[in-house]
C-alpha positions in Angstrom: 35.1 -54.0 -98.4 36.3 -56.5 -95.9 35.0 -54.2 -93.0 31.8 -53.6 -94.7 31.2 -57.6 -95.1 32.3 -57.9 -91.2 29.2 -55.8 -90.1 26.6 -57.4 -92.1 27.9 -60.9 -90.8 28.0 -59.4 -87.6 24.1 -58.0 -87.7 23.0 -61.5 -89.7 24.3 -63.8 -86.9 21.7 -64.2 -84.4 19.4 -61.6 -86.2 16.3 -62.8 -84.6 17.5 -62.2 -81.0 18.7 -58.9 -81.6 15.6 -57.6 -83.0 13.6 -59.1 -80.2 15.9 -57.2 -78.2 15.5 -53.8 -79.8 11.7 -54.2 -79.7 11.8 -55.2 -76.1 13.7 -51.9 -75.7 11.5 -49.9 -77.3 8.1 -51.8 -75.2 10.2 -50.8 -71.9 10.8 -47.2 -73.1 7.1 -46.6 -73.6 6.3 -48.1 -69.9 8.5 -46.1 -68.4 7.3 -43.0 -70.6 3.5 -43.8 -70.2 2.9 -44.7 -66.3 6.0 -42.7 -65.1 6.1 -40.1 -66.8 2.3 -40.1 -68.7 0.8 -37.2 -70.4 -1.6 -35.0 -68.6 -3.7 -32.2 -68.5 -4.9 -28.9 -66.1 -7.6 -26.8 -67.3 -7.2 -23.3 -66.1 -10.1 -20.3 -65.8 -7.8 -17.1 -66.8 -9.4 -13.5 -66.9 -9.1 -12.1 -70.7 -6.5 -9.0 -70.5 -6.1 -6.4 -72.9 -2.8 -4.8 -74.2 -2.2 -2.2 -76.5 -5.0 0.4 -75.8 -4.9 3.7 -77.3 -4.6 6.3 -75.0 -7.4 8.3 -75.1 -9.7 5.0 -75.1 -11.2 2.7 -72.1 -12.2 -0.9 -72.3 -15.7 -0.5 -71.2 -17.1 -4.4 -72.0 -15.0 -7.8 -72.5 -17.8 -10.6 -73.4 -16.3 -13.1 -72.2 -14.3 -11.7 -69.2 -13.0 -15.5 -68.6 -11.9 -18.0 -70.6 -11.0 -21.6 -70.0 -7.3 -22.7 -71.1 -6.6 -26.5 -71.3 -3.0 -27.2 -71.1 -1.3 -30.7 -71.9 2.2 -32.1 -71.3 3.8 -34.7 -69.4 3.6 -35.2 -65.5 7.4 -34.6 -65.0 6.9 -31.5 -67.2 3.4 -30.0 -65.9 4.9 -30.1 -62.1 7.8 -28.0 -63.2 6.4 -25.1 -65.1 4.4 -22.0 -63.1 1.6 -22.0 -65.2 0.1 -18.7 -63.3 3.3 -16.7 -65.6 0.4 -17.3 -68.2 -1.9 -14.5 -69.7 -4.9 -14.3 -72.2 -4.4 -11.1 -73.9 -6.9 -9.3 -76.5 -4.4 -6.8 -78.4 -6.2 -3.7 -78.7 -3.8 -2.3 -80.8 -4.9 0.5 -83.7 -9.1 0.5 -82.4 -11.3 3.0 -82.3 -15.1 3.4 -80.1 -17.2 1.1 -80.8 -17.9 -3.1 -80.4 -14.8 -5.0 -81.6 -14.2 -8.8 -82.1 -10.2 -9.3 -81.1 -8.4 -12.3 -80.8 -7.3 -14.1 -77.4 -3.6 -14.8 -77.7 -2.1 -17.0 -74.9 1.0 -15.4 -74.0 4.6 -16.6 -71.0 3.6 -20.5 -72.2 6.1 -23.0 -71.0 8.2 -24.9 -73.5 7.1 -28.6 -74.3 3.1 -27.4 -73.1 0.1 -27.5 -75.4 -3.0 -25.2 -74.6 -6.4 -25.1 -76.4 -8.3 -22.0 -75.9 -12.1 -22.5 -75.2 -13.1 -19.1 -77.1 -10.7 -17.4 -79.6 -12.9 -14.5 -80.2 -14.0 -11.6 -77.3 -16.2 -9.1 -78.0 -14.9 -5.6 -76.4 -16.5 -2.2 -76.7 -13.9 1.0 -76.2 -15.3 4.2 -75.4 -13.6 7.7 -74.6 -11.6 8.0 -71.4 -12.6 10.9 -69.0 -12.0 11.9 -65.6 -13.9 14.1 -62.9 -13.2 15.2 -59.8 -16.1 14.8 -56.7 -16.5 15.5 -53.0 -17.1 13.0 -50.7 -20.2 12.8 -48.6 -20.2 10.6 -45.2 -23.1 8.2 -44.9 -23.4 6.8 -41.2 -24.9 3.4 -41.2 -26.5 2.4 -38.0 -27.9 4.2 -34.7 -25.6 6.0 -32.6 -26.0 5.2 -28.9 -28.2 6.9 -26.9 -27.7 10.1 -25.3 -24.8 10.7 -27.7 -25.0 12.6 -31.1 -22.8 13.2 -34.4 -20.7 16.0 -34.6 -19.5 17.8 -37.8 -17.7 15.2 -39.7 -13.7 15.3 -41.3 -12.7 13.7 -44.4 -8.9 13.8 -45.7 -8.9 14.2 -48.7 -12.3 15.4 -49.1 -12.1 15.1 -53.1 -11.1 12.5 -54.7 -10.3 11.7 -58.7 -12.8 9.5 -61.0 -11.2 8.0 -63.9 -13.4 5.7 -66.9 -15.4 5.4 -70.1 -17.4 8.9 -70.4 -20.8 6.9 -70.8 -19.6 5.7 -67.1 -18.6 8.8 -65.5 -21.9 10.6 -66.3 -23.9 8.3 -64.1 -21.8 9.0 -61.3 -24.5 10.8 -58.8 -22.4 10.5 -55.4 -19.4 9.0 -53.9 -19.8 8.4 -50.2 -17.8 7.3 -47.4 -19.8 4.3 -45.2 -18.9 4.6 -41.8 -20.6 2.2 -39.1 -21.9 4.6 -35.9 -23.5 2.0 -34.1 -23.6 2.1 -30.4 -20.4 4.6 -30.2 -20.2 6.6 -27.8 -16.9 8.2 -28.4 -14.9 10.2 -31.5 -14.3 7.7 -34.1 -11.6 7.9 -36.4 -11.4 5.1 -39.5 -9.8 4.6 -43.2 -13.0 4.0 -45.5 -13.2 3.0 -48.9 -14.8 5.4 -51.3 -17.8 3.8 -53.0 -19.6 5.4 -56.3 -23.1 5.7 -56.4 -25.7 6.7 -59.1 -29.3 8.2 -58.8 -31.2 5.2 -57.4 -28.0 4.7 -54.9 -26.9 2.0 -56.5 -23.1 0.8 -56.9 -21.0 1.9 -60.1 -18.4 -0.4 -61.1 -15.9 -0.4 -63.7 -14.3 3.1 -62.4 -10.9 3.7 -61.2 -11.0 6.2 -58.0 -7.9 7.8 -56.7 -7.3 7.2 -54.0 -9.6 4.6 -53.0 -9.7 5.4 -49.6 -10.0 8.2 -47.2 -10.0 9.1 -43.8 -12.5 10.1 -41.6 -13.5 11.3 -38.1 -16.7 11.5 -36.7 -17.0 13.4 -32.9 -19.5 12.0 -30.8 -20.7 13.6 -28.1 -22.8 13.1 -25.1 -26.2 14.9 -24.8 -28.4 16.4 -22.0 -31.9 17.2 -21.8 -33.9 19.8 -20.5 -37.3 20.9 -20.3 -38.2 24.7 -20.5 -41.2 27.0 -21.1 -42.2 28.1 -24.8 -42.7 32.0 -25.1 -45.0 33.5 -28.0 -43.7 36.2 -30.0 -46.4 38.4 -30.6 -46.3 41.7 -33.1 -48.1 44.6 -32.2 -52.0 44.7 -32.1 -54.2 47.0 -34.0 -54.5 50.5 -32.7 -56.5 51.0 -29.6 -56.1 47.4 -29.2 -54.5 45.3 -26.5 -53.5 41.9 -25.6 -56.1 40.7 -22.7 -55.2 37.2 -23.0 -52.3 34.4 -24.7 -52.8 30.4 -24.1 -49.9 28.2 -25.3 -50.1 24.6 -25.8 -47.9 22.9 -24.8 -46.8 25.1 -22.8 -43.1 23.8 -22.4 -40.7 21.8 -24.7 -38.7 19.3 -23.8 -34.7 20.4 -25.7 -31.7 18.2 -25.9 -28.5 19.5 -27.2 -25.0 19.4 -25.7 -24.5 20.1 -22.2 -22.9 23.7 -22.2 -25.0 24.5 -24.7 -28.5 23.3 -23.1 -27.2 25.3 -19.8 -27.6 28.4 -21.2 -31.0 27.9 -22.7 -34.1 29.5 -20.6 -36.5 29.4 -23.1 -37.8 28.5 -26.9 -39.7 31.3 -28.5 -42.3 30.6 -31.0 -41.7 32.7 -34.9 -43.2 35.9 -35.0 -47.0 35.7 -34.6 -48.9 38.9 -36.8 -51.7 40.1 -34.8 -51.7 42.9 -36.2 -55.0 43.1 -37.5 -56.5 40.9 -35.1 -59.8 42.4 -33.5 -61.0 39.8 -31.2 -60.0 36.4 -30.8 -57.8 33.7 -32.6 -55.3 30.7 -33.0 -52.5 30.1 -34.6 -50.0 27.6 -34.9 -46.1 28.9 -35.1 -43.2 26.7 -35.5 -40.5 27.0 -32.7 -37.0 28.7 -33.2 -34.5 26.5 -31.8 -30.8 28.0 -31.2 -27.9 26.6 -32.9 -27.1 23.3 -31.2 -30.3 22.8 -29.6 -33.1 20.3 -30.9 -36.5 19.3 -29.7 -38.0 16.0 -28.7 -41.3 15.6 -30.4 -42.9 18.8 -30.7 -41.6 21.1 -33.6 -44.8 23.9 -32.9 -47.1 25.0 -30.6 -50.8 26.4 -30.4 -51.3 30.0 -29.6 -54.5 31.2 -29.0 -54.5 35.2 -28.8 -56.9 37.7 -27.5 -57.3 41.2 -28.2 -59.6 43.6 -26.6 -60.4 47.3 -27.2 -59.1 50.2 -25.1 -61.7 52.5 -23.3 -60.5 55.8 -24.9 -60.5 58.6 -21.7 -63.9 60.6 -21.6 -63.7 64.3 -23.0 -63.1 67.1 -19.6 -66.4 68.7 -19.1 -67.0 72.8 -19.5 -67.0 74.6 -16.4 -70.4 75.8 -15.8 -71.7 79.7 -15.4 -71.3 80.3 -11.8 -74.1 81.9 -9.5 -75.2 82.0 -5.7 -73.0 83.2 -3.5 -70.0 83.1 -5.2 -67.6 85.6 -6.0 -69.2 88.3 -8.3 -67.8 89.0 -11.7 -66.1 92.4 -11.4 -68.4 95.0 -13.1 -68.1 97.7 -15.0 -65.1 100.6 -14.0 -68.3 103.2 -12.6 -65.5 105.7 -11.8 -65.1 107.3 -14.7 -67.0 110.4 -15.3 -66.3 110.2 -19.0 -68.4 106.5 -19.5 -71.8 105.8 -17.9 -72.4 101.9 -17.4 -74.9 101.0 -19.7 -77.1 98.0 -19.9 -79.7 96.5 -17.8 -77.3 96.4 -15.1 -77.1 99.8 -15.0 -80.9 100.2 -15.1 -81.7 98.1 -12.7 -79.1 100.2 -9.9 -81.4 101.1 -7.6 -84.3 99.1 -8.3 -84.7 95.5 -7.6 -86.9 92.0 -7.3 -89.6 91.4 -4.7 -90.8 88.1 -3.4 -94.2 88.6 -5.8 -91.7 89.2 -8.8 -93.2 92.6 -9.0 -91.1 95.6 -9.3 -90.1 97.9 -6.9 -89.0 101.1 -6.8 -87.2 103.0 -3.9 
């Protein structure tokens, strides 16, 4: 009891200094807390995750894909935490297809922080996840140099894997490989990233490609030019018919190709021209046949003007004519026999004969 009287003696004497003493305490304590150490606050942008998908389904749209995240605490605090540990998550969890409203949870925040959301609510739609599998087409972008042309491209791999929401995947049209040709003028060889394009060439997002991106090597090689006569290729004319006269215009064509190749070209023949009803004259206009290789510069056909003419069939060999004068006579009748007499006027006329008056004669 004694003890208990002490302390309230004690805290009476000289209570109103000791109170102004706790108060100026407590006045220093709140300086120190609010300008050294005062409350602040960061506002973040943070992408909107989702977690807990089902399996067989795809997030296909997150309205809003963003969000922005106030967070509040004290200087000291604020400078020590790693607020990028910090994820906005939309729990998928137990969904089916369709437009969903889920929740944004805020998820790693440091101790002794505050956040406020901006949006609680994102509106997701989930569809069926697919996959396909496509080829990959190369799409040079640019001019190649002159005097050098493309060769026959190499992709590795040349397929590649297409993985999304079904309604996505179906307006997949091509997947193409961009390389940049301009002025080379040797093989290139480069790693290109696979792009996804739909019917009006346009770029699909929102797929996941594996891989992403291929290799590819494109020879280059130098040309040569030449220029060489065009030949027509005529079938055969009607019968009794013959060719009298071809005209070709133009008459050559100027080829380009590679050099070995060009070498061995001597001419470029015309397709097949059917004359074989043609009685007379006539033009036609044939595309060119162009070996393997080889292309042209400018002119892709030609004018052929044809003319056919009759043959002169051989005349018919004449009869011999009855021979007379002084010619070798027929041999007569065998007048040796005494079994036969020769009959006839030849035999009548034996030993008669014709004078110069016509008048006959008898000896």
């Amino acid at each position: 009891m004694s003890i208990l009287r002490q302390i309230l003696a004690a805290i009476k004497n000289e209570w109103p200094l000791k109170l102004f003493s706790i108060l100026l305490a407590m006045i220093l304590w709140g300086y120190v807390i609010t300008q050294k150490n005062p409350p602040i606050q960061e506002q973040k942008i943070l992408p909107v995750e989702t977690a807990g998908t089902p399996a067989n389904l795809i997030a296909t749209t997150i309205q809003p894909s963003e969000v922005e995240v106030t967070f509040k605490g004290r200087r000291r605090t604020m400078a020590a935490v790693d607020l990028s540990t910090v994820r906005l998550v939309a729990d998928l969890s137990g969904l089916s297809t369709g437009e969903h409203k889920v929740p944004l949870e805020l998820q790693g925040l440091p101790e002794n922080v505050e956040a406020t959301i901006a949006r609680r609510l994102a509106r997701i739609t989930l569809d069926v996840k697919s996959s396909i599998e496509r080829q990959i087409t190369i799409e040079p972008i640019g001019k190649q140099a002159e005097g050098f042309r493309l060769g026959k491209p190499q992709i590795t791999p040349r397929k590649v894997t297409i993985e999304g929401a079904s309604s996505i995947l179906r307006q997949v049209a091509r997947v193409v490989a961009p390389v940049d040709i301009s002025g080379l003028t040797k093989t290139v060889q480069k790693e290109v990233a696979v792009e996804l394009r739909d019917e009006r060439n346009m770029l699909i997002g929102g797929l996941r490609i594996r891989p992403t991106k291929v290799q590819v090597t494109i020879p280059i090689r130098s040309m040569a030019t030449r220029t060489v006569p065009i030949t027509p290729q005529l079938s055969k004319p009607p019968t009794g018919y013959k060719v009298s006269s071809v005209q070709t215009s133009p008459s050559t064509v100027t080829i380009t190709g590679e050099e070995s190749v060009v070498a061995d070209v001597e001419y470029i023949r015309t397709a097949e021209i059917d004359i074989s009803h043609l009685r007379g004259r006539r033009t036609f206009t044939p595309t060119l046949v162009f070996p393997e290789g080889i292309e042209s510069v400018g002119v892709g056909a030609a004018t052929v003007t044809v003319t056919t003419q009759q043959v002169a069939l051989p005349e018919a060999p004449e009869e011999p004519a009855a021979e007379t004068g002084e010619g070798p006579a027929e041999p007569g009748p065998d007048l040796s026999s005494d079994n036969e007499a020769p009959s006839g006027p030849a035999a009548s006329g034996a030993g008669s004969g014709n004078n110069s008056d016509g008048n006959s004669t008898s000896g």
